[in-house]
Structure formats: structure tokens, C-alpha cells
N, C-alpha and C positions, 0 to 999 in steps of 0.2 A: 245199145250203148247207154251208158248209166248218164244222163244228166246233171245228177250231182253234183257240187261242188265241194272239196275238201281241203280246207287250207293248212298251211305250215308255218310256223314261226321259225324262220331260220336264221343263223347268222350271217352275216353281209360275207364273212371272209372266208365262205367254202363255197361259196354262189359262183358260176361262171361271171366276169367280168361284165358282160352284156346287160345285165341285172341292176345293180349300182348304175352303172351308165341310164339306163333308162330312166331311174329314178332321179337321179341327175338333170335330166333332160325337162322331168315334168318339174323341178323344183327351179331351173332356170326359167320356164313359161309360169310359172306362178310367179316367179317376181314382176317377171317386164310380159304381161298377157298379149301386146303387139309384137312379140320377139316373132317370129316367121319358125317355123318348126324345124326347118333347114339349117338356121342358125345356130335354133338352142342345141340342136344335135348335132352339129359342126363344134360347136364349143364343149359339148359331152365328149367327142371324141369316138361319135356312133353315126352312125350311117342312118338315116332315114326309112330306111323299110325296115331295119331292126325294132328303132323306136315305136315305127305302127305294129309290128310283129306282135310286142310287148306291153304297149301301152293299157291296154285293157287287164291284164291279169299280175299285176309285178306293182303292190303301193307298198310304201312305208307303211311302218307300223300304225304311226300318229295317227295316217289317214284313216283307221280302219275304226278308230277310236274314237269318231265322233259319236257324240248324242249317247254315249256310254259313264258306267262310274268307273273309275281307274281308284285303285288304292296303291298310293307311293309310299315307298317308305327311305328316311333319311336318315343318316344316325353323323349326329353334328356333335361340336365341342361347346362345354358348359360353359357360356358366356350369354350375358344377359343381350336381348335383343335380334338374337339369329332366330329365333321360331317370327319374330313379328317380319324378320325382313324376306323369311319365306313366306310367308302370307302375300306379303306386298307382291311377292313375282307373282303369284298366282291370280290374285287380283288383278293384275297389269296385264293378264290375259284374258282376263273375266271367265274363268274356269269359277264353279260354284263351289267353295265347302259346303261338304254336310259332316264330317267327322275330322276331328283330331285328337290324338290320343299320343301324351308323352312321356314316356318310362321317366323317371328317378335315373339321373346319370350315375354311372359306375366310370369309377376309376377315369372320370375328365369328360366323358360321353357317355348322350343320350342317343336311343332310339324315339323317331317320329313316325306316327304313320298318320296322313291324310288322305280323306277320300273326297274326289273330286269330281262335279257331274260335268263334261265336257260340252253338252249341249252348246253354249254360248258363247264357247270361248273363241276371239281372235285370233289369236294363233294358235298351233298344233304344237303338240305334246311335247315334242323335240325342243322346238325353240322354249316353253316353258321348262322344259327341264335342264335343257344348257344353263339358263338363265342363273338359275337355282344351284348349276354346279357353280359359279363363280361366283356365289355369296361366301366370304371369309368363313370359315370354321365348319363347312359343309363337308364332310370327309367323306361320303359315301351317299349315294342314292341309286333306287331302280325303283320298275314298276311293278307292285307284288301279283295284282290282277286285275281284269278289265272282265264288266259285268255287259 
């Protein structure tokens, strides 16, 4: 038997159900770490031997990402002040820049791309990237790659 391990990046919406829910589960115990595992999986809406079933092999993406460079890229509207109040999210997570580079807008929007060393950061990828999607004039973001 091969030992190996081989992973996948998949989408959440072709995943059996059980999958979300687990991840569910471990993002309700990271909030409240005294929640009881009975609980956080009662409120998931997963049965407890599922959640142990699963718990070892089924993270978010973010989680996988720590102590990694992520390169994001953004492509925002030409208004003075959006590149600095994307910094600010980023700092607010204490995610490290080490690169950013910002195209010349066309036609009302630019392309962003920052790279990011995650080692430090407070929160995970997700919660900084939500963050970033609800800064005004942010029309578009994803992760391009993770080193």
C-alpha cells in the first residue's frame, strides 16, 4: 500500500455534503475552542462519528496556506486610495508584503497583483480575502498561486 499522500484542490459544490459540514464544524470550534464537539456538530448539522471520520483529511484551503507566499491578484476601479486600503486589510491580518506590482488602468481598471508571506498572519486567507472583497471599487480577486 502506497503511503503517499496526494491532494486536490476541489470545488466545495461537487464535494458530497459531509465535506462543507466538517469544515463547518472545525470553523465553529475555532471560534468558541470550549464549544463541546457534540455541539459544534449538532449546529453543523453532522453527526459526530462523521466529523471524527473526516477531521484529519478534509481543510480549507487557507489552512493549508500557512507559513506559504500566496500571490493574489485584484483588478479594481481607478480611484485614488483603493490600492492603500488594500494594504490596510492585509496588514490588519499581519500577512507580510514582499511584492506589488500595478498595471496602468485600461478603460476605468487596473490589474493588482500582491504577494504575500503568510507565516504571521492572524487570520486565514479567507477572512483576509472576504475582507478585501468588500473594500468599494474591488471588482474582482483570486489566488493566482501558493509557493
Amino acid at each position: 500500500m502506497d503511503r503517499t499522500q496526494t491532494y486536490f484542490l476541489v470545488a466545495s459544490s461537487i464535494l458530497p455534503e459531509v465535506f462543507p459540514k466538517v469544515i463547518e464544524v472545525k470553523k465553529i470550534l475555532s471560534i468558541d475552542p470550549k464549544k463541546p464537539v457534540n455541539e459544534a456538530a449538532r449546529e453543523a448539522n453532522l453527526s459526530r462519528s462523521a466529523y471524527y471520520k473526516y477531521k484529519d483529511y478534509v481543510f480549507p484551503f487557507y489552512e493549508t496556506s500557512r507559513g506559504k507566499v500566496i500571490t493574489l491578484l485584484f483588478v479594481v476601479e481607478d480611484f485614488s486610495g483603493i490600492l492603500s486600503n488594500i494594504i490596510q486589510q492585509i496588514a490588519a491580518c499581519h500577512a507580510n508584503i514582499l511584492t506589488i506590482n500595478q498595471n496602468i488602468p485600461i478603460n476605468g481598471l487596473a490589474d493588482i497583483t500582491i504577494s504575500v508571506e503568510t507565516n504571521g498572519m492572524t487570520q486565514n486567507i479567507q477572512y483576509m480575502m472576504d475582507g478585501i472583497s468588500r473594500i468599494e471599487g474591488v471588482r474582482r480577486q483570486e489566488i493566482l498561486a501558493r509557493e
